[in-house]
N, C-alpha and C positions, 0 to 999 in steps of 0.2 A: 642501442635499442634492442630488445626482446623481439626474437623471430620467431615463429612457428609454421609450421606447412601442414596440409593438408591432403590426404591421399587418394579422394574421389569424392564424388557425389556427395553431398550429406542433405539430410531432410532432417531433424530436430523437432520434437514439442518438449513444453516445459507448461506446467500449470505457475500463475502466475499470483497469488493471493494475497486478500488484501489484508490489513493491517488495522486493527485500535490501538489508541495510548489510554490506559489505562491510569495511568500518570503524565501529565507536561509540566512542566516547571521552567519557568522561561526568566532569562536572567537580562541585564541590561544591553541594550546594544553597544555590540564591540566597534571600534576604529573602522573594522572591514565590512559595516555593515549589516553580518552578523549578531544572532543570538543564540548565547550559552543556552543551551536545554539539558534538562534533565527528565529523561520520558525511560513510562517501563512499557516499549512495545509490545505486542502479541500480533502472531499470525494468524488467517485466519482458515475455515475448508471453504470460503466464499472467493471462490478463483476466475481467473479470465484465464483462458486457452493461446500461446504464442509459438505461432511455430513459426522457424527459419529455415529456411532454403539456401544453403550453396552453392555456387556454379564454382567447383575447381576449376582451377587453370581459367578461367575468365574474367579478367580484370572487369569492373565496369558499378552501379551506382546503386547505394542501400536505398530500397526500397520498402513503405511500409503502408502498411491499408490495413481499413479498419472496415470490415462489411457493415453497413448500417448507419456507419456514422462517417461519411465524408468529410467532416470537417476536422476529425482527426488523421485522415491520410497525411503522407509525406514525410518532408525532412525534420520537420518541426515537434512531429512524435517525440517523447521521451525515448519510446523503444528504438528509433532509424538515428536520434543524437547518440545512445549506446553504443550501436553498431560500429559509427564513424569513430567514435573514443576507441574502440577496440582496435577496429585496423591501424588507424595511427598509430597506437602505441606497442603493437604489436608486429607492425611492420608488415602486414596483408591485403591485397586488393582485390579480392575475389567479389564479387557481386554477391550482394546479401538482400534477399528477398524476405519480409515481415508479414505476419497476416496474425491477426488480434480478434479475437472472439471476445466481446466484452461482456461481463456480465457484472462489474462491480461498476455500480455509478461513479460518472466521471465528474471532476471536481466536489467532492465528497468529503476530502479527509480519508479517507482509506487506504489512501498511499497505490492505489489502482497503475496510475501512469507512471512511477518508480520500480512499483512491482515487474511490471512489463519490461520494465527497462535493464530489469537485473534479470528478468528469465531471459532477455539474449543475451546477455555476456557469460550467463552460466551456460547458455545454449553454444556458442562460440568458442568458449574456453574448455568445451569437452569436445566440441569439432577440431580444433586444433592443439588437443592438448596442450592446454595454457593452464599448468599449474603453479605460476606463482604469485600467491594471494595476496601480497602488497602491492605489487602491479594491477592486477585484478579490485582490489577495492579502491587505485588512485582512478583506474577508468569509472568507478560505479561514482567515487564523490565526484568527479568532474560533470557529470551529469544532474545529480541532486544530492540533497543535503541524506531522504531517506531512501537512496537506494542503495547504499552498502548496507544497510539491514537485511535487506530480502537476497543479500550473497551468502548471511549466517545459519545456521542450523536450527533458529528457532527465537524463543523469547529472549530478551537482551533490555538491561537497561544503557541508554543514548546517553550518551554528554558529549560536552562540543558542539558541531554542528549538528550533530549526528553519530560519526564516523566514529566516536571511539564507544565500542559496545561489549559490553559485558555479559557472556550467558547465564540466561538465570532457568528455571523451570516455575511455568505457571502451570495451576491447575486445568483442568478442561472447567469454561466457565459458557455457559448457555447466553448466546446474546440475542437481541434484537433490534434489529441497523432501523432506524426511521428517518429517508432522505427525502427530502423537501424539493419537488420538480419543479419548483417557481422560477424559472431563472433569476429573477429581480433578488432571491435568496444566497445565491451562490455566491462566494468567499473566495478571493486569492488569497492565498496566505501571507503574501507580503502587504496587503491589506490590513490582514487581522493581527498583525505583531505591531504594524505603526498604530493601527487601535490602542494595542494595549501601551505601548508607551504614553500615546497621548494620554490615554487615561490614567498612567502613574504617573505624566507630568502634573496634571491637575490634583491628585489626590496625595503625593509624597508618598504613594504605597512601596511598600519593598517588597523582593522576593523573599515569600519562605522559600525551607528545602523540604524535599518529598520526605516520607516516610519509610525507607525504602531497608529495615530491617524487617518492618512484620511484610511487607511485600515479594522479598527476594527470595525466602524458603517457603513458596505456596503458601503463605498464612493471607490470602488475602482479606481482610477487611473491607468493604462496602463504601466504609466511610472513611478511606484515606482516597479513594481516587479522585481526581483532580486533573483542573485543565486551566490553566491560567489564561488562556484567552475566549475560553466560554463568556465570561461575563461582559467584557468589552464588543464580542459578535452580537451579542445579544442586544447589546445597547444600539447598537448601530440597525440591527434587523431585529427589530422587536417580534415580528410573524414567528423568531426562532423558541420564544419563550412556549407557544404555543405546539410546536413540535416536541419540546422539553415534556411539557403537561400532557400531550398523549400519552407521552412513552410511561409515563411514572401511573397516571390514571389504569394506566390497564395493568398496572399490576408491579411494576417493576422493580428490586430490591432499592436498585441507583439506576439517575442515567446523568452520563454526561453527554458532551459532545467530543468529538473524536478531533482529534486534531484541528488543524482552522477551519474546520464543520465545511458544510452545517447540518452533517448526518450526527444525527443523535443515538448514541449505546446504550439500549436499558439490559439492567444483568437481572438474571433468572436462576432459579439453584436447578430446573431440571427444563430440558426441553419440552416438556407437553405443555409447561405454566407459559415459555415465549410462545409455544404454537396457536394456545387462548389466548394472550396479550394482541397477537397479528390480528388474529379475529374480530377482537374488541376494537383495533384500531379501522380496521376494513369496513365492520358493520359500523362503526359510528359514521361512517360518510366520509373518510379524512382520505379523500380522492385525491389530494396534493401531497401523499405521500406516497412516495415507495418503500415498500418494508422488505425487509430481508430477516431469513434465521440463518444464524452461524455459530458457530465455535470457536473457540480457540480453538489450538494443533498444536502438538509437541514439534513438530521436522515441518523445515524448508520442503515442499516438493521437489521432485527429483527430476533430470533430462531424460527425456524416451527417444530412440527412432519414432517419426511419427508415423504411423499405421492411418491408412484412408480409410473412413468408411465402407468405403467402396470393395477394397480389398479385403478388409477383416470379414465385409459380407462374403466375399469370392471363397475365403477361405475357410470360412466355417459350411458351406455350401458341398464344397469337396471332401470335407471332415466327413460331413453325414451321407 
């Protein structure tokens, strides 16, 4: 087992951001349950805020809270299962404190609670200088299929579970998130894969494969992106087709749905035409949605000391 120590106090932020597939390509279920995918992800500057707390020398139990939303406190967090993959495999018992700013809707597809769950391990692995990356990304898959993504440096296409990722470079592409607050709409993603199987048990459909020459050197194409279980969500919550039809009515070049939705991506060639699209959707009355503007990003955000409020005021206070 891989040890590390720690030399004092640490306090940790890490921005934590979410994610589109631009591409899914989903393949047959394997023996283990699993599904082969083939996805070109992209990060996004639409971030949640995580910071960790250490108590050196204090053994004792990860801790994880979410202001606002109690029902994601606890062990049960993607972020506080992170934390525990890390010490076990790290061989550390120091008390690990969580606190999650959210700002990326949760069950979305956006990879929000992965996200989170890779800014503590990046957050821990620079607390304890933990640099070796194959250990580091067996802690991020033991947690989820897409959190050794958000341990890479940026856009990657998936295969496999996930896990094996390739860097690619996308351009900066203007989006517009349209997430559906209906709970009755919300999607587990082990849901919307048994979908799409049932639905190729019924139809004998087979998987194509992505496109993924005009996609890998920024040529992207509009009309190669693709989600292979947009169409099976849709069957199931038809309310989604209608979230589709905003996004595209106000303007959109494409949209799909983002991973097992049922936030809907409409792409834009500049931001002012998403900032009118948001308007268009807002003024029409479409009160069941929450909309977001984002971009892609070239870079993973990075780990800071985290800096309070409180203090950066004290400090700039003295400055002057």
């Amino acid at each position: 087992m891989s040890r590390v120590s720690a030399r004092g106090p640490i306090e940790l932020a890490a921005r934590a951001p979410a994610k589109v597939n631009l591409v899914l390509r989903v393949g047959r279920r394997r023996p283990d349950g699993y599904h082969p995918i083939e996805s070109l992800l992209a990060p996004l500057d639409l971030c949640d805020l995580v910071r960790v707390r250490i108590r050196r020398g204090r053994p004792g139990a990860v801790t994880c809270r979410v202001p606002g939303r109690p029902e994601l406190d606890g062990p049960g967090n993607l972020a506080a299962r992170a934390a525990l993959a890390f010490r076990l495999r790290f061989g550390v018992r120091d008390a690990v404190a969580i606190r999650i700013d959210k700002r990326i809707p949760v069950t979305a597809g956006l990879g929000g609670g992965s996200s989170d769950a890779a800014a503590v391990i990046r957050c821990l692995a620079r607390a304890y200088g933990a640099r070796d990356r194959p250990a580091l990304a067996e802690v991020a898959l033991s947690v989820g299929s897409d959190v050794p993504f958000f341990l890479g440096r940026g856009a990657a296409w998936a295969s496999g579970r996930g896990e094996r990722l390739v860097p690619v470079r996308v351009p900066t592409i203007h989006l517009l998130l349209a997430y559906p607050r209906d709970p009755r709409l919300a999607i587990r993603a082990a849901d919307a894969y048994r979908w799409l199987d049932e639905a190729r048990a019924r139809s004998g459909e087979r998987r194509a494969r992505p496109s993924r020459r005009r996609i890998s050197y920024g040529m992207i194409d509009v009309r190669h992106l693709a989600n292979d279980l947009e169409e099976p969500c849709m069957s199931r919550r038809p309310a989604l087709r209608d979230v589709r039809a905003a996004v595209v009515g106000a303007g959109a070049t494409s949209a799909i749905m983002s991973g097992s939705g049922p936030t809907f991506l409409g792409v834009f060639s500049r931001r002012a035409e998403a900032l009118r699209a948001a308007s268009v959707i807002r003024g029409a009355g479409e009160s069941g949605l929450e909309v977001h503007l984002a971009r892609t990003v070239h870079r993973q955000p990075g780990v800071t000391p985290w800096i309070s409020p409180r203090s950066a005021s004290s400090r700039s206070t003295r400055k002057s």
